[in-house]
VOGU-3710 file (C-alpha; in Angstrom, 3 decimals, decimal comma):
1> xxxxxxxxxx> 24,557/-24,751/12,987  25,924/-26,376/9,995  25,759/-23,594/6,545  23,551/-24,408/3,857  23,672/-22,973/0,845  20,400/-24,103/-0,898  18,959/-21,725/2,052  20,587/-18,905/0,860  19,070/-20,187/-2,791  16,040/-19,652/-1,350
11> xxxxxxxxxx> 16,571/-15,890/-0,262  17,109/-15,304/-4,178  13,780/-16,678/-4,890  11,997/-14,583/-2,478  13,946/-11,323/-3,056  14,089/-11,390/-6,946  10,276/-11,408/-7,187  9,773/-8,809/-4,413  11,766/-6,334/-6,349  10,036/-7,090/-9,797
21> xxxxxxxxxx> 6,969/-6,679/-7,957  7,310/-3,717/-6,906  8,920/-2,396/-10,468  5,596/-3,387/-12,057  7,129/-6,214/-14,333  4,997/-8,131/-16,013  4,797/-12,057/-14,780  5,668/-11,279/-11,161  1,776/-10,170/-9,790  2,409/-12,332/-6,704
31> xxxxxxxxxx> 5,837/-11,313/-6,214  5,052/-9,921/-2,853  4,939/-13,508/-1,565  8,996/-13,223/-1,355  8,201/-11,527/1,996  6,881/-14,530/3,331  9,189/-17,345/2,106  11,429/-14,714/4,261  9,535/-14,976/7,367  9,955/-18,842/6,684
41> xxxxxxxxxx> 13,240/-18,923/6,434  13,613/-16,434/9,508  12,080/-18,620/11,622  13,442/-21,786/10,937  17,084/-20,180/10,977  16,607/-18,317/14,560  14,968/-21,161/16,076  17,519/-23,809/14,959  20,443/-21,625/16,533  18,736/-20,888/19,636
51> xxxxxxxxxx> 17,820/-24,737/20,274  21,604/-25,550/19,165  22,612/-23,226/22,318  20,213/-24,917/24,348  20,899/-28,234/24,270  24,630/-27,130/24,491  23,503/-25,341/27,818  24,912/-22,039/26,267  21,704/-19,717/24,758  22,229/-16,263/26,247
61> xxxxxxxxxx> 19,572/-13,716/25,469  21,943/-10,735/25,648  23,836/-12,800/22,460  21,193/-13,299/20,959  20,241/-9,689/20,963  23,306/-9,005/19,655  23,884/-11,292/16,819  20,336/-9,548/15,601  21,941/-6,211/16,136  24,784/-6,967/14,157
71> xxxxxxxxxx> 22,583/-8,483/11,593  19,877/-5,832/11,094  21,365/-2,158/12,036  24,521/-1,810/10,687  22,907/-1,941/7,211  19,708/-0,421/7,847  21,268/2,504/9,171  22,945/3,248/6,021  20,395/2,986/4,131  18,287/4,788/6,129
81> xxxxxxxxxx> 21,068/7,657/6,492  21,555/7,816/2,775  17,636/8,102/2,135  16,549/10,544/4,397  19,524/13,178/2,978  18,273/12,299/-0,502  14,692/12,792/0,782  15,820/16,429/2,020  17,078/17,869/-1,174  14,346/16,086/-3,185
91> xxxxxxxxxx> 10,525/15,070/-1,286  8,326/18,150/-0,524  7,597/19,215/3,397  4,158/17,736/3,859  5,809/14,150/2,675  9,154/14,801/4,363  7,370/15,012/7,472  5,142/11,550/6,672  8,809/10,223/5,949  9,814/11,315/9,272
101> xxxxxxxxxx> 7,141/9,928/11,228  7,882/6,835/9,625  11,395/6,808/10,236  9,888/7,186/14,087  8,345/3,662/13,257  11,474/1,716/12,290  13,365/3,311/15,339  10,921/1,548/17,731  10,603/-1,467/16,130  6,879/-0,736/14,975
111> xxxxxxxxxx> 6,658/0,333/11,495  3,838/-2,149/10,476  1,782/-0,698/13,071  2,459/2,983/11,374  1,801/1,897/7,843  -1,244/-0,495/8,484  -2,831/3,103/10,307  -1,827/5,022/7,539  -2,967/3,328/4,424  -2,780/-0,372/2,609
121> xxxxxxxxxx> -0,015/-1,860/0,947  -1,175/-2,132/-2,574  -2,695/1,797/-2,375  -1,287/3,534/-4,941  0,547/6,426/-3,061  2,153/3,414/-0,875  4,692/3,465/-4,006  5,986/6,561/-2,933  6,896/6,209/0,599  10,771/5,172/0,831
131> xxxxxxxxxx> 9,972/3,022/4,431  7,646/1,251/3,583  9,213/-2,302/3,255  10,312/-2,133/6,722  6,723/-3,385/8,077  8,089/-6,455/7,367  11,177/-5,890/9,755  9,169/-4,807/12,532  7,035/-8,247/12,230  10,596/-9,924/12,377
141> xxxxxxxxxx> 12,180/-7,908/15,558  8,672/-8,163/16,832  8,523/-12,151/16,691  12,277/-11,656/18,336  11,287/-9,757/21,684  9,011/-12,538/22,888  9,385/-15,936/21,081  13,315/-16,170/22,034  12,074/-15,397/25,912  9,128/-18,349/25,319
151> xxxxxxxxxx> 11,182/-20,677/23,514  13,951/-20,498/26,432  11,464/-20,807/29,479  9,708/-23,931/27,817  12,691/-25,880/26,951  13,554/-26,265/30,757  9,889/-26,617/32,176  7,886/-28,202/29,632  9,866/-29,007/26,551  7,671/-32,093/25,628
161> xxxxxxxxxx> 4,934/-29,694/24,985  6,743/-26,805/23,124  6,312/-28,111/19,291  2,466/-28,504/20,490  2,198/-25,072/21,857  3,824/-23,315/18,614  1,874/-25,496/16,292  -1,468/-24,606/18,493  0,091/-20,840/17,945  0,541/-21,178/14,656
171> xxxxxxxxxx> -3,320/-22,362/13,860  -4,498/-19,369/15,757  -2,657/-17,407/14,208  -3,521/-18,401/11,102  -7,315/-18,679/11,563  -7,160/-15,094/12,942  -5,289/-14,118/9,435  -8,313/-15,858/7,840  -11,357/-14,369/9,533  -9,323/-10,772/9,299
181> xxxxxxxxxx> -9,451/-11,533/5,259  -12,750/-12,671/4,782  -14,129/-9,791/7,284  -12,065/-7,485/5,151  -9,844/-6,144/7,573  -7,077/-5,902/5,116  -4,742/-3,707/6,194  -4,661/-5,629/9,774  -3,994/-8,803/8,351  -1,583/-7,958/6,011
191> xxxxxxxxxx> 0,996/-5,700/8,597  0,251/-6,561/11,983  2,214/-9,457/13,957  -0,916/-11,420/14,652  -1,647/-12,759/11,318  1,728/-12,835/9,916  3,036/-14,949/13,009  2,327/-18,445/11,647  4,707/-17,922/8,987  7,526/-17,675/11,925
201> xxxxxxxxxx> 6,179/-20,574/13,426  5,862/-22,431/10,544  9,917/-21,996/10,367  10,346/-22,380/13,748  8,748/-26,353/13,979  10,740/-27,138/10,803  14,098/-27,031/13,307  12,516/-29,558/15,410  12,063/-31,627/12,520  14,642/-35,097/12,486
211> xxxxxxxxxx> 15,497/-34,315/8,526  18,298/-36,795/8,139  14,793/-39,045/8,445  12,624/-37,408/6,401  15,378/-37,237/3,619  16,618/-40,772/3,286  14,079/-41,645/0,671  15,641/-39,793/-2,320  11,989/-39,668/-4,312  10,590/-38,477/-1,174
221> xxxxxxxxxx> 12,924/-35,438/-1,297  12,869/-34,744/-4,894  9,131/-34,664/-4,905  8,867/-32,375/-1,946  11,130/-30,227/-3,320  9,490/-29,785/-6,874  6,324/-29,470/-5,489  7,407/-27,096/-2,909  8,939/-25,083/-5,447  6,268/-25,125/-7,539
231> xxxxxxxxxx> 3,786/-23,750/-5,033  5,993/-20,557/-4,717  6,248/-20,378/-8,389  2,682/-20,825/-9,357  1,984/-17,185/-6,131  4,302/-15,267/-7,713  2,809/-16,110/-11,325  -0,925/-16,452/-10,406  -1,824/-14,275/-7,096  -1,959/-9,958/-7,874
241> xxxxxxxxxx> -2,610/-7,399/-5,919  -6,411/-8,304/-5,802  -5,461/-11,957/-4,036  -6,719/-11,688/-0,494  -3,853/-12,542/1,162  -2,223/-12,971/3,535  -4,891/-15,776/5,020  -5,375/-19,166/3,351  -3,918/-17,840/0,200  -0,440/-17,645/1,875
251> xxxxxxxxxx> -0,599/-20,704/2,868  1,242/-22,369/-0,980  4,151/-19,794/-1,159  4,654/-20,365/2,975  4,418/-24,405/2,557  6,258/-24,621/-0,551  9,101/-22,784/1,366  9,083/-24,824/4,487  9,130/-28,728/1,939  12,277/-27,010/0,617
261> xxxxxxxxxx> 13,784/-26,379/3,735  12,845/-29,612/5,324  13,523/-31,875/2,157  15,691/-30,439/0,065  19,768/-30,146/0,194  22,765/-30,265/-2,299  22,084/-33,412/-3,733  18,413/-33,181/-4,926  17,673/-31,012/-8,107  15,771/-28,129/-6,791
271> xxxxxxxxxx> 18,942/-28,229/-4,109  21,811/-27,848/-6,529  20,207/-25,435/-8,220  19,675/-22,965/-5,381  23,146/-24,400/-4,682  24,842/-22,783/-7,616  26,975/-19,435/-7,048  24,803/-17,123/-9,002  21,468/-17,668/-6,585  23,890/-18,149/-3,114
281> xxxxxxxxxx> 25,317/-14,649/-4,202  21,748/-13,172/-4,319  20,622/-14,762/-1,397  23,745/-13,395/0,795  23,211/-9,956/-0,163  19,632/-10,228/-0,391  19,399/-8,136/3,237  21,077/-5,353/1,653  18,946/-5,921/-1,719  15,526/-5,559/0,167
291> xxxxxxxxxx> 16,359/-2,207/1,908  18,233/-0,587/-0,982  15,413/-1,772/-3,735  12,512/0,915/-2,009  13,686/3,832/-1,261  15,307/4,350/-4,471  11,999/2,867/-6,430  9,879/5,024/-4,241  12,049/7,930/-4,821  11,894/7,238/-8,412
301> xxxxxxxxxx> 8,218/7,311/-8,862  8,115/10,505/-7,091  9,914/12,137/-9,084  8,433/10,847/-12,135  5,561/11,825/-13,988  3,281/9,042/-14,314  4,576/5,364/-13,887  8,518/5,349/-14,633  9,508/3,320/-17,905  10,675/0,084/-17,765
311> xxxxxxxxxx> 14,251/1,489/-18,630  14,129/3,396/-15,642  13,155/0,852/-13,472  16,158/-1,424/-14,922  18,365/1,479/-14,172  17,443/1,415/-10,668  17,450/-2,394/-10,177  20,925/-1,782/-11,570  21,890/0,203/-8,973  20,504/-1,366/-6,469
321> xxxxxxxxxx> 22,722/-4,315/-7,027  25,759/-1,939/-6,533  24,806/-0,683/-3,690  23,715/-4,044/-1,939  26,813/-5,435/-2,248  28,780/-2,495/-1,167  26,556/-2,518/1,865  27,398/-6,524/1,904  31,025/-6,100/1,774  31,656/-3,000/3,574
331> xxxxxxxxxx> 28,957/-3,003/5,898  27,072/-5,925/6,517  30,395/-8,797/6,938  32,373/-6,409/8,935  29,488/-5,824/11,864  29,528/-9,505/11,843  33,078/-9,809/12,895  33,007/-10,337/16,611  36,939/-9,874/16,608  36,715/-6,929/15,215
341> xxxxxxxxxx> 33,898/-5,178/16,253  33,241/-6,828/19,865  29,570/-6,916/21,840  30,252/-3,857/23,553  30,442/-1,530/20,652  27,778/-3,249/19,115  25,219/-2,362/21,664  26,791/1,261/21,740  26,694/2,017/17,561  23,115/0,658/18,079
351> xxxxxxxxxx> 21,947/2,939/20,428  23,759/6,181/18,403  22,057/4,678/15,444  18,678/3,910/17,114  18,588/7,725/18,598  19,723/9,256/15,580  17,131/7,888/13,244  14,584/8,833/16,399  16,084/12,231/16,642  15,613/13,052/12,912
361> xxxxxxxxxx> 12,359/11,581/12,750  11,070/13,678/15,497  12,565/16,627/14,202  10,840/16,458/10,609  7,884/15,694/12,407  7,724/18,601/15,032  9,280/21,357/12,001  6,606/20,020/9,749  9,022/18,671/7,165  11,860/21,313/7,094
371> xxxxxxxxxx> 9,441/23,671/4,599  12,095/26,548/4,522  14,170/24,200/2,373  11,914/25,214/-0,770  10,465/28,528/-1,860  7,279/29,356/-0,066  4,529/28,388/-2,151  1,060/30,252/-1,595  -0,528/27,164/-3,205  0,133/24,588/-0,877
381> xxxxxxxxxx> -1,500/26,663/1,708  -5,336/26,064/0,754  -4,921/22,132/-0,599  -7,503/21,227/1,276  -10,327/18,227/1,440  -13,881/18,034/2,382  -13,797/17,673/6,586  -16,707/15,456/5,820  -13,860/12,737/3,807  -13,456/10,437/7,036
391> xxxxxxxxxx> -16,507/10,275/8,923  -19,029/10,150/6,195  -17,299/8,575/3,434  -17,617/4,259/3,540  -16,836/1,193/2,100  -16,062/-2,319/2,326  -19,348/-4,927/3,444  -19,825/-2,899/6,412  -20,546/-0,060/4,989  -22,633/2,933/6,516
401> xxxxxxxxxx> -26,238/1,934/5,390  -28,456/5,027/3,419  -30,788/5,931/5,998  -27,780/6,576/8,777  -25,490/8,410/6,059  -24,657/12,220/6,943  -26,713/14,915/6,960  -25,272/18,423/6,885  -25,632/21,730/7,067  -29,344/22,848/7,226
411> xxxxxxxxxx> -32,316/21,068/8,538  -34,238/20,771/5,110  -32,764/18,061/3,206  -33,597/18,897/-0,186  -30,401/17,568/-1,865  -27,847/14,307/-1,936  -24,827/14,162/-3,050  -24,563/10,537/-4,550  -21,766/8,521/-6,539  -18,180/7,868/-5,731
421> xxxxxxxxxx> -15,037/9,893/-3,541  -15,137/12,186/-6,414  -18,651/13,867/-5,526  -17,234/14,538/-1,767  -16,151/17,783/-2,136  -18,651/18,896/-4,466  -21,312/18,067/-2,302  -19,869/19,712/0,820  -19,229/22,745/-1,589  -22,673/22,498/-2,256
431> xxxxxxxxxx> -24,313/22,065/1,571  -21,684/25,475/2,472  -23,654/27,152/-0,247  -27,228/26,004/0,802  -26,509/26,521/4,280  -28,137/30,023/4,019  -30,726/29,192/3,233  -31,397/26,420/6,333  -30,934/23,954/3,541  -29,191/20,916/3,729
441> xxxxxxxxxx> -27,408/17,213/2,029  -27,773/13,884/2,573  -24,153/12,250/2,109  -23,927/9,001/0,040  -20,897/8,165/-1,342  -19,153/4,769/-1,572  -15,362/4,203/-1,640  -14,057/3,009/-4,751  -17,829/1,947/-6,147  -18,310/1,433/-10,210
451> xxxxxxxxxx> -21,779/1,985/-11,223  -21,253/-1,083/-13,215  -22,019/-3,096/-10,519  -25,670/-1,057/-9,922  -26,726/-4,124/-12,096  -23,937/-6,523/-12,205  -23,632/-7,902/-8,793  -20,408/-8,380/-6,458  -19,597/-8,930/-2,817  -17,795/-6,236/-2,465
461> xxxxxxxxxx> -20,767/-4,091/-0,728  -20,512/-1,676/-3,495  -23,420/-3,308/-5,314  -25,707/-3,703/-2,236  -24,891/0,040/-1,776  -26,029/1,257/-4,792  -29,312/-0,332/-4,996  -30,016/0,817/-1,619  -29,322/4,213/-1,736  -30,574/4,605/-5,109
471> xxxxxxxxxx> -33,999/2,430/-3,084  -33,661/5,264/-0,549  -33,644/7,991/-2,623  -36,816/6,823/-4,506  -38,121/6,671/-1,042  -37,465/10,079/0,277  -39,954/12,294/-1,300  -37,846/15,548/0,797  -34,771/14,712/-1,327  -35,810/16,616/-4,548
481> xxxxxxxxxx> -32,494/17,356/-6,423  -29,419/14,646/-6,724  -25,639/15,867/-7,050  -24,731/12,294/-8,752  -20,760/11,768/-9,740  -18,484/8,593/-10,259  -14,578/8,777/-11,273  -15,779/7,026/-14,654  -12,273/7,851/-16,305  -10,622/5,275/-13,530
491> xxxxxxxxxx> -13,390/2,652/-13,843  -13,581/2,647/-17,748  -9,838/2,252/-18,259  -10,191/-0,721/-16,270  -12,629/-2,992/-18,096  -12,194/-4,339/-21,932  -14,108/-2,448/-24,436  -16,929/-4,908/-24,731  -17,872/-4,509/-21,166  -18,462/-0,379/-21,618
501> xxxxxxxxxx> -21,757/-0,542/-22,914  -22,587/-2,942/-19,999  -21,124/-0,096/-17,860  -23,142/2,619/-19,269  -26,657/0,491/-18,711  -25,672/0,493/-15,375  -24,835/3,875/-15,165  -27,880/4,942/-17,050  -30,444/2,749/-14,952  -29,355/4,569/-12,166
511> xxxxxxxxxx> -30,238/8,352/-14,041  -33,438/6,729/-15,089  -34,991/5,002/-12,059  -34,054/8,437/-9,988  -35,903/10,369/-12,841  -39,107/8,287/-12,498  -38,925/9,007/-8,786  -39,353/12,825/-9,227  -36,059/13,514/-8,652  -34,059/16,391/-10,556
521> xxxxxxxxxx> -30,568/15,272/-11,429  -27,250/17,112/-11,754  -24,563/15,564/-13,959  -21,496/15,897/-12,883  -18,744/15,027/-15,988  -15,262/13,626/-15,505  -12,920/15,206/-13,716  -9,574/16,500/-15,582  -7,089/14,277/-13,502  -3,390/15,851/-13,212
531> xxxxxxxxxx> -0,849/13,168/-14,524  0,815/13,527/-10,529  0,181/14,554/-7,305  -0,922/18,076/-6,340  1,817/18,130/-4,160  4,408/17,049/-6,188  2,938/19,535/-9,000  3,563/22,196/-6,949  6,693/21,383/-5,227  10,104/22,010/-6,918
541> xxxxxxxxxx> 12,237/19,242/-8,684  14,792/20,057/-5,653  16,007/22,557/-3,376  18,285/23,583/-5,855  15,670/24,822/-8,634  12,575/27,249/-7,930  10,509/25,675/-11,062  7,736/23,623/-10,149  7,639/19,911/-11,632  5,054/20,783/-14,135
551> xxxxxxxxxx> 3,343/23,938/-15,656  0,295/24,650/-13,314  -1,363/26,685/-16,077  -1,099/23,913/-18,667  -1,491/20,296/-16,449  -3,787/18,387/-18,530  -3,908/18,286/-22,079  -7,370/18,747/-23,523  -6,472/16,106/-26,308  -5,551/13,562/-23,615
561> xxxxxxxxxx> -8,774/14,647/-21,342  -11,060/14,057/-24,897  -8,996/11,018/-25,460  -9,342/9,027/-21,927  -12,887/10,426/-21,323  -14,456/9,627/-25,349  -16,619/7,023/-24,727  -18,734/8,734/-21,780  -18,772/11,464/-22,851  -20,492/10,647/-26,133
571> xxxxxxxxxx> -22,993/8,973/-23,786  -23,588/11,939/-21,405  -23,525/14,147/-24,441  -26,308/11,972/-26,295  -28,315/12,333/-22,997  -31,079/15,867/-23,356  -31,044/18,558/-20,865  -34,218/18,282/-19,279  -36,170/20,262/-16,247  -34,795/17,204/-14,189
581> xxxxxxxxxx> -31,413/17,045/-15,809  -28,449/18,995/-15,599  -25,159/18,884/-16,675  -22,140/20,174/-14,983  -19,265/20,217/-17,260  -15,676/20,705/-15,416  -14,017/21,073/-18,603  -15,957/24,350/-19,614  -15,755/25,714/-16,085  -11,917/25,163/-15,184
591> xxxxxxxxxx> -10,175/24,909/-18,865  -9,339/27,000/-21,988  -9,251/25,306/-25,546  -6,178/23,440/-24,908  -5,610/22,748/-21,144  -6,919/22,586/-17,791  -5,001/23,878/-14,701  -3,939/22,625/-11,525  -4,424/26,063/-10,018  -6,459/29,282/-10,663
601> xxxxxxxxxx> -4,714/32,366/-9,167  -2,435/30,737/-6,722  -5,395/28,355/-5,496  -5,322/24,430/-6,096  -8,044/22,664/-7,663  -7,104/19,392/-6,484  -5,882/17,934/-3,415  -3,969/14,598/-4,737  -3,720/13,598/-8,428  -7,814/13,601/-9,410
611> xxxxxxxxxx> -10,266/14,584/-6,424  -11,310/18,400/-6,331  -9,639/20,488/-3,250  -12,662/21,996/-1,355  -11,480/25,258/-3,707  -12,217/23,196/-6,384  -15,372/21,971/-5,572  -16,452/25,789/-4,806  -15,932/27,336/-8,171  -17,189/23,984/-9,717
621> xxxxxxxxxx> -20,569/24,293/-7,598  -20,900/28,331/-8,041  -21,353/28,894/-11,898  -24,944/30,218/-12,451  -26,449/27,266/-14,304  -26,274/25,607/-10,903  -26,876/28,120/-8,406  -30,081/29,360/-10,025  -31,649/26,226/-9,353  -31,051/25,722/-5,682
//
């Protein structure tokens, strides 16, 4: 297959915006799409070789195979290697051994299937796992165990019908991808093979395109190549995190690539510029560039406290560069040598490598992340959340209606426990304590779920939620007294100031139209949120220090608590304490006059970053002022 360079280009334009993506720059909100002009590229590349070898009566799966070994391992087993002994003198046991099962993942090929069960790609503790770019090589060696196989058969029975057959494939897969987005199956449509195969096959019919055709009109070429260009351009700029994607909004970044590839060569513009040496160098080590770029940001936010500056983040780009083309020059060519390193060995350093990454990952899984390598901590012991977190807890436009929502422990339900993930473990606190007395909860709580939208409407399901449980509660003349808490720090730092007093109306309809109902309400404040993980709070910088990352006696700064929280809490504080209202106040239960802890007496209050452990919840729950009344 003859080289082209503008294709190497194009692995600069996907890789540069996946990296500033994922270092938070400003301008790049849709530089995830980089991953898919990949998958273009990917499949247009592998399927042009293989049909080469086939119409040359020489494809050979076994070469094949190889040639992807070559490709793939060499480098990713460096990295990999060089991550996972970082990750032992610096990442805590209980995320050691989530490192270790994923390092499982990428030894049998099927890392997007761990991370799409574990959690979403834009969640924010996804920035702190080290594997978790490699979904997108396990949707790549994925597409290589069966299309090659397909491709091969079909050429010699039916090859009239094989460009039908992928483009039929390619629709399915791409309606699926749809109907998984609008039926808000997220995390399946953005990891799994499925609905990230038509981006293959969109590559793939590109190498059975004539292009010496399709290029002799030079305005024809030009303008495909602009516009294709543009497309990817106006993702990266326009789509964020919020874009549903992938689906029909992958279908610009995924087009645009495939006009470029089809139209475009040295002698259009778009072609000599993804021609010139600066853009082929990116794109050669680009490989290299996409597994060094994670680990070391992941390892970096970790390690941080709050989001690290932008300096930092240059720093590590910086590096990243160095060690990409280290791996490019050292690792990567060589492997590629068949004269030097011949089929044979190939196959053998990829098994070593293959059972060596396996090996380790099992081990960090079965020893629980290698916890003797930091002082025993009697904290990390009792982080603990409410058992009631994943079978009671809902979200999305499917969510768990009011009147089937859990009930627990006793078999008078006098209370609910109403708002957001942040009442959770107050209310089971609060059902352990009423259990004595045959009393029981109604759980209502609604992922992610701003009051706001009590009377400004979405799709999301969050609105319908709220007016129906807050309907059902008016209802339910058993359901007497109202546990009712929202993480209002989170949602108010996320709208413009003008919008806060729409937020509040909302918020305050809600208090109101319970308290003309009957019902008795209990206030529940913000909760102090620690500026990082409990885990990470607790943990050591290293094994080679004993001091935990941050002083658990002083975590949160009163002034910043005051400062974050002002405007709500002038509106809870302007709100009487009534018969039917109460206010419970974490900042005079769990604080002194200048901070709040992460930990009373060797006990965590939290069990990630700003949700209450169930220890929390407990001493929250037990001061008199709320007891009395149950």
């Amino acid at each position: 297959m003859q080289y082209r360079r503008e294709v190497d280009g194009l692995r600069a334009v996907a890789i540069v915006p996946v990296i500033l993506f994922h270092a938070g720059a400003i301008g790049f909100g849709g530089g995830y799409i980089g991953v898919d002009i990949f998958f273009v590229i990917s499949g247009y590349l592998i399927t042009s070789i293989i049909i080469e070898e086939l119409k040359n009566n020489d494809f050979s799966i076994v070469r094949f195979y190889e040639r992807r070994a070559r490709r793939i391992l060499p480098a990713l087993s460096v990295v990999l290697a060089a991550t996972t002994l970082t990750s032992l003198t610096l990442v805590p046991p209980n995320l050691f051994k989530d490192y270790s099962q994923s390092l499982i993942s990428v030894a049998t090929f099927s890392s997007n299937i761990f991370f799409y069960m574990k959690s979403g790609y834009f969640d924010t503790a996804t920035d702190e796992k080290p594997l978790l770019h490699t979904w997108s090589l396990a949707v790549e060696e994925q597409y290589y165990i069966f299309f090659p196989v397909m491709l091969a058969v079909l050429w010699f029975i039916g090859r009239r019908s094989l460009t039908t057959l992928i483009g039929l494939l390619l629709i399915a897969s791409l309606i699926l991808a749809h109907y998984l987005s609008v039926n808000e199956h997220t995390n399946a449509n953005f990891y799994l093979i499925f609905s990230r195969a038509w981006e293959l096959f969109c590559g793939s019919l590109i190498a059975f395109i004539n292009r010496e055709k399709l290029q002799r009109s030079a305005i024809a070429k030009e303008a495909a190549s602009i516009i294709g260009i543009s497309m990817i351009i106006a993702a990266i700029v326009f789509y964020n995190k919020e874009t549903p994607f992938p689906g029909i909004f992958a279908i610009p970044p995924v087009l645009g690539s495939a006009l470029i590839i089809t139209f475009c060569d040295g002698n259009c513009s778009i072609g000599r510029i993804l021609s010139n040496r600066i853009f082929v160098f990116i794109g050669l080590i680009s490989y290299s560039l996409y597994l060094w770029h994670q680990p070391l940001f992941a390892l970096l936010r970790l390690k941080t406290i709050g989001e690290p500056s932008q300096i930092l983040f240059a720093t590590a780009i910086a590096i990243t560069g160095i060690l990409a083309y280290l791996n490019y020059k050292f690792i990567e060519t060589p492997f590629r040598d068949r004269d030097a390193i011949p089929a044979k060995k190939i196959f053998i350093y990829s098994a070593i490598s293959l059972a060596a990454i396996l090996t380790t990952g099992v081990s960090g899984h079965l020893f629980n992340g290698f916890p003797n390598r930091f002082p025993k901590s009697p904290i990390t012991a009792n982080i603990q959340h409410s058992p009631k977190r994943e079978t009671c807890h809902t979200k999305g436009k499917k969510y768990l209606k009011p009147d089937a929502a859990c009930r627990y422990f006793g078999n008078n339900i006098s209370w609910a426990g109403f708002g957001d993930s942040h009442i959770i473990e107050p209310t089971f606190a609060l059902a352990k304590k009423l259990r004595k007395d045959n009393k029981g909860v109604i759980h209502l709580t609604f992922s992610g779920c701003s009051p706001e939208l009590f009377l400004n409407k979405d799709n999301s399901g969050c609105s319908a939620w709220l007016n129906e449980s807050v309907q059902f509660l008016e209802k339910n003349k058993e359901i007497q007294n109202i546990l009712l808490g929202f993480r209002h720090t989170f949602y108010l730092e996320h709208i413009t100031a003008d919008k806060r007093e729409n937020y509040w109306s909302s918020f305050y309809s809600i208090i109101e139209r319970l308290q003309k109902s009957g019902k008795t309400i209990y206030l529940l404040y913000p909760i102090p949120e620690l500026p990082i993980d409990i885990y990470k709070a607790t943990a050591p910088f290293s094994i080679f220090s004993s001091k935990t990352t941050i002083d658990l006696k002083k975590s949160i700064s009163i002034d910043d608590y005051l400062k974050r929280n002002r405007f709500i809490l002038n509106k809870m504080d302007s709100l009487k304490p009534s018969n039917n209202l109460h206010k419970i106040q974490p900042l005079k239960i769990f604080c002194n006059e200048s901070f709040c802890p992460a930990a009373i007496n060797n006990k965590a209050l939290y069990f990630d970053d700003n949700h209450l452990s169930i220890i929390g919840a407990e001493i929250l729950i037990n001061q008199n002022y709320l007891t009395t009344n149950l």
